[in-house]
PLY file of the C-alpha trace (Angstrom):
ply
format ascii 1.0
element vertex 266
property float x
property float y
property float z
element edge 265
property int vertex1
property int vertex2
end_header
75.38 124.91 88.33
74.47 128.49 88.43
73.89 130.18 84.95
73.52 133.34 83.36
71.46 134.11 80.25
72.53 137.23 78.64
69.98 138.30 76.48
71.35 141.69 74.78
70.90 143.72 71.46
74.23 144.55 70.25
74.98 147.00 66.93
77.59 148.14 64.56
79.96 149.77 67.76
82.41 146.88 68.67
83.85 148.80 71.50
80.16 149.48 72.88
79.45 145.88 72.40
82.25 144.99 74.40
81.62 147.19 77.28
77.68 145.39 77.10
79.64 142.24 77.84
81.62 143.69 80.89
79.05 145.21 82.43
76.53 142.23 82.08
78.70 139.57 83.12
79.63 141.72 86.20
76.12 141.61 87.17
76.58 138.09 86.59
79.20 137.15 88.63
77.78 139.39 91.29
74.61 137.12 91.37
76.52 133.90 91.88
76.84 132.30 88.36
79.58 130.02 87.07
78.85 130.69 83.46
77.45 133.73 81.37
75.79 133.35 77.27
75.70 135.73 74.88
74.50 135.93 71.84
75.47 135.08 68.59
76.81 138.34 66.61
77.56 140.19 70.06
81.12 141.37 68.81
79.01 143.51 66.04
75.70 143.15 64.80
74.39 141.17 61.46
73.43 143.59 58.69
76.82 145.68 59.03
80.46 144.50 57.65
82.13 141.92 59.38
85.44 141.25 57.82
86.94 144.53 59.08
86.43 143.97 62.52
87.32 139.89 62.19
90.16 138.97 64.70
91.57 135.76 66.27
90.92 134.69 69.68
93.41 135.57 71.02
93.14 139.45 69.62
92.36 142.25 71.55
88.71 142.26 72.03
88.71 138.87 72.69
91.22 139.09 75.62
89.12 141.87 76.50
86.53 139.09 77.61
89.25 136.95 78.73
90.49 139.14 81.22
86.86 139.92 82.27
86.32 136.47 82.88
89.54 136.00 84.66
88.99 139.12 86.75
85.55 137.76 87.74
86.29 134.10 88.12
83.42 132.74 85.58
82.82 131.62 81.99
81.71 133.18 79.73
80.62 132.13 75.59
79.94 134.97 73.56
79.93 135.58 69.60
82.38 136.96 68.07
84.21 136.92 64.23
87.29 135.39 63.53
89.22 135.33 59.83
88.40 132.87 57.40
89.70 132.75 54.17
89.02 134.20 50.80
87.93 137.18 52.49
85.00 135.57 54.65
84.86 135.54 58.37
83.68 132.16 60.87
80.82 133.00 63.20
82.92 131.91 65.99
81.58 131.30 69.86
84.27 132.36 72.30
84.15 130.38 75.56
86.79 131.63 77.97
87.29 131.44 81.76
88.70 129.57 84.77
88.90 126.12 82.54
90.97 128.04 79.32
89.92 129.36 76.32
88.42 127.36 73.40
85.97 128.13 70.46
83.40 126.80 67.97
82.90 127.67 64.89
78.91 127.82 63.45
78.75 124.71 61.03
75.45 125.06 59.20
75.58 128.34 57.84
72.08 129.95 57.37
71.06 129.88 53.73
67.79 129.94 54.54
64.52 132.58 54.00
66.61 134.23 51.60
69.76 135.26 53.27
72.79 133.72 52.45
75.39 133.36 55.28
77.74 131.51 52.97
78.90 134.35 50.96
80.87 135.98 54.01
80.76 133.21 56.47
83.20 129.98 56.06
82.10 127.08 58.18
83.36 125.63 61.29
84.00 121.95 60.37
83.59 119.90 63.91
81.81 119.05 66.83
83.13 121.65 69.84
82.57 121.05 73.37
83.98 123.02 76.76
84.20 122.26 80.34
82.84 125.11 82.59
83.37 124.52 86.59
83.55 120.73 85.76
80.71 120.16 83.56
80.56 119.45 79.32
78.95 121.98 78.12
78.02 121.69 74.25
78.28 124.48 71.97
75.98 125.39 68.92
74.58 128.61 66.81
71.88 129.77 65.47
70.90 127.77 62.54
72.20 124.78 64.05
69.36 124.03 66.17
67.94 122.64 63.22
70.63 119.70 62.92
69.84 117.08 66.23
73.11 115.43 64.83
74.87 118.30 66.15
72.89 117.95 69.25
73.53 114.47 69.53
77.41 114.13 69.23
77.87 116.68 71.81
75.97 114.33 73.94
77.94 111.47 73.20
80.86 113.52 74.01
79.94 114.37 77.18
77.95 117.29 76.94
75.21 117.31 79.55
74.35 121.19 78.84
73.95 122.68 75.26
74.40 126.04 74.83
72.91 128.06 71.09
73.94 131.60 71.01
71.63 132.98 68.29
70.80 135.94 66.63
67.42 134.71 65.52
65.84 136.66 62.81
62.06 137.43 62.79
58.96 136.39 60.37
55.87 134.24 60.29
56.42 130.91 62.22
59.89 131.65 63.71
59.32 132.31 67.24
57.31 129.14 67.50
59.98 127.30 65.76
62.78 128.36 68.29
60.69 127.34 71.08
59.70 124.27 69.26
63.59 123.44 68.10
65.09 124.34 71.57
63.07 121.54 73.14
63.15 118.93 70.60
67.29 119.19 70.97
66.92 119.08 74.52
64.96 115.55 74.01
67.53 114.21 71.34
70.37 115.25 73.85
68.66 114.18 77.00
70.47 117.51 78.05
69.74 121.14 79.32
69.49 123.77 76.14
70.46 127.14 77.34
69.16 129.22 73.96
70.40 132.49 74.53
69.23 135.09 71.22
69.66 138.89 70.34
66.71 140.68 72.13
64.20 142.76 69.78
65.96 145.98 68.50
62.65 147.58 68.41
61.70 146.14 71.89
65.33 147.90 72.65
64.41 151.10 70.82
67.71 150.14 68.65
67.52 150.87 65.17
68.70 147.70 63.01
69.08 146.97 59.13
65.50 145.65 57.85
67.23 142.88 56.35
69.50 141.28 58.72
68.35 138.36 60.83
68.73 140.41 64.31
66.67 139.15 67.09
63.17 138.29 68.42
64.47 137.70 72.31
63.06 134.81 73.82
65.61 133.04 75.38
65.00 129.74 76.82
66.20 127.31 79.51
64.69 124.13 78.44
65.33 120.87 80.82
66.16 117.35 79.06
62.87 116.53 79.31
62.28 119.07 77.03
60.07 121.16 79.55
60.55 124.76 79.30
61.83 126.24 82.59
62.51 130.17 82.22
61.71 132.04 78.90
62.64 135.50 78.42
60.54 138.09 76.68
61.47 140.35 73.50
63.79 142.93 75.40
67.14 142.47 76.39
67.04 140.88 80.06
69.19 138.83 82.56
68.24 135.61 83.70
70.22 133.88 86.25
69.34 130.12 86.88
69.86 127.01 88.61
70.52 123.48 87.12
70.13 120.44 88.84
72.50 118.55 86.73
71.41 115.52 88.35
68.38 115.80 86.25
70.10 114.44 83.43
71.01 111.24 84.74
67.71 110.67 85.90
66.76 111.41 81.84
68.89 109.26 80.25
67.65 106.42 82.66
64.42 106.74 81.81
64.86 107.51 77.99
67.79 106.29 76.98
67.97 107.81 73.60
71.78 107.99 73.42
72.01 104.55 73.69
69.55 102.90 72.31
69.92 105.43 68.51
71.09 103.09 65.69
73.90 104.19 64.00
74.03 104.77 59.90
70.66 105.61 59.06
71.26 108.91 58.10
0 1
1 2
2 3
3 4
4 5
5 6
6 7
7 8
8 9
9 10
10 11
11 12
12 13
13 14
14 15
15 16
16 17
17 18
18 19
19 20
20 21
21 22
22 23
23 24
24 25
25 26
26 27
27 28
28 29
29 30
30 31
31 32
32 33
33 34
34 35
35 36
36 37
37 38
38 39
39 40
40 41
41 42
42 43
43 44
44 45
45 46
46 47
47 48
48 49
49 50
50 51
51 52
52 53
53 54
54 55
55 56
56 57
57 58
58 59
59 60
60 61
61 62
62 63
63 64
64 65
65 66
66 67
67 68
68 69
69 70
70 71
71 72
72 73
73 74
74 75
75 76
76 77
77 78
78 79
79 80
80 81
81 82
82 83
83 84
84 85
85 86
86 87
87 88
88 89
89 90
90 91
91 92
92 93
93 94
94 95
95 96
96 97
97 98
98 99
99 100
100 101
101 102
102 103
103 104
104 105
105 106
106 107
107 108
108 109
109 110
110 111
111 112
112 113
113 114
114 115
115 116
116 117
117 118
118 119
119 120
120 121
121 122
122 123
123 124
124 125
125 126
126 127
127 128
128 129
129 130
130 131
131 132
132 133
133 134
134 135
135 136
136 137
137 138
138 139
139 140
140 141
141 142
142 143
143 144
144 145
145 146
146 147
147 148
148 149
149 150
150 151
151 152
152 153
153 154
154 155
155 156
156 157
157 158
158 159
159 160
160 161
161 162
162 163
163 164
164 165
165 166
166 167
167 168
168 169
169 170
170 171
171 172
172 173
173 174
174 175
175 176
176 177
177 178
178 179
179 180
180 181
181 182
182 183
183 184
184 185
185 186
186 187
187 188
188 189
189 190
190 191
191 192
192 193
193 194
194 195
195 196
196 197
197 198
198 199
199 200
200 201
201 202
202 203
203 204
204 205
205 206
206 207
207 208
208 209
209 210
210 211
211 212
212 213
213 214
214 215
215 216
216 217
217 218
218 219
219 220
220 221
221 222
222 223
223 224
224 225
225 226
226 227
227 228
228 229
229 230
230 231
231 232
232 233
233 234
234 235
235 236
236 237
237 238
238 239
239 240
240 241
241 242
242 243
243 244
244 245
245 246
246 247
247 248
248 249
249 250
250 251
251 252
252 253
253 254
254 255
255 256
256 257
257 258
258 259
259 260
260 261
261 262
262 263
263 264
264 265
């Protein structure tokens, strides 16, 4: 399975965000890949207002990407907003493409290091997954890559690629816990972990609130072995990859963690 890691800085201009997403996965399809990830917050950045710009899936920039997937023949998952209620918005993952149109909704909201998501963000309230050219793929963002639960049901749904769109904020400790999180889901889930984050809007030259968690780069491909296959650096980047799905077999047979987890301890 050939996939795409789009690792881009997006900002307050929904329209310029959207052409980001056409042009990118273009260069996508044009290298051979099935699937292409965006980050969380592509539609519009975090540290700007979200509510106005808040639309269904099935609204116009959102069948924006639909038609660019269907146009190009490949998947692709990419953050958007959708209404809540009460005025809030759900950080919503938009996977469309040859297989139909779905979407997750983030369920652990990030009230964490002083910033509270759960002001303007409602939560999504279930385990999502998607099939992309025949494969489960897993969805999760963000601040979910703290939660192995998440990680773990996905699995046990067939999910033998997990995909976290993030839009990772920066501060002491945090890069080393992405990497560190992105591999220990990839060993809960005996699964790939595609971790696709906003790039650095300094690394970008981008100018970004001080306040909002933006983006540190560093995407990751991790195996479900939890080795580390490609990582990208701060600034935004393409990387286009190969899985050997098979890989995952051959993980689960020798650590059988799926199976052998007892149930109700938590």
């Amino acid at each position: 399975m050939r996939v795409a890691l789009a690792q881009i800085v997006s900002t307050d201009d929904v329209a310029a965000n959207l052409r980001i997403v056409t042009e990118t996965a273009e260069r996508a399809a044009g290298l051979g890949a099935e699937l292409v990830v965006f980050p969380e917050a592509t539609m519009r950045a975090f540290g700007h207002p979200l509510s106005d710009i808040a639309e269904p899936i099935d609204g116009p920039w959102a069948s924006e990407v639909a038609s660019t997937a269907s146009r190009l023949g490949l998947t692709i998952i990419v953050g958007m907003f959708t209404p809540g209620e009460g005025g809030r918005v759900r950080n919503t993952l938009l996977v469309t493409g040859p297989d139909g149109t779905t979407s997750y909704d983030k369920v652990h909201l990030f009230d964490a290091f002083g910033f509270t998501e759960s002001r303007t963000v409602q939560p999504g309230d279930g385990v999502v997954t998607a099939s992309v050219a025949g494969t489960t793929v897993g969805l999760a963002t963000c601040y979910d890559i703290r939660f192995p639960d998440l990680f773990v049901a996905s699995a046990r749904a067939g999910a033998v690629v997990q995909v976290v769109a993030a839009s990772w904020g920066a501060g002491p400790g945090k890069a080393e816990q992405w990497d560190l999180l992105a591999r220990a889901r990839a060993l809960d889930s005996t699964s790939f972990v595609l971790a696709v984050g906003q790039g650095d809007p300094e690394a970008a030259g981008v100018e970004a609130p001080a306040d909002a968690p933006t983006g540190i780069g560093r995407s990751v491909v991790v195996s479900p072995m939890g080795d580390v296959l490609h990582r990208l650096g701060a600034e935004p980047d393409l990387l286009v990859v190969d899985l050997a799905l098979d890989a995952v077999d051959r993980a689960r047979g020798a650590v059988p963690v799926l199976t052998n987890r007892v149930a109700g301890l938590v």
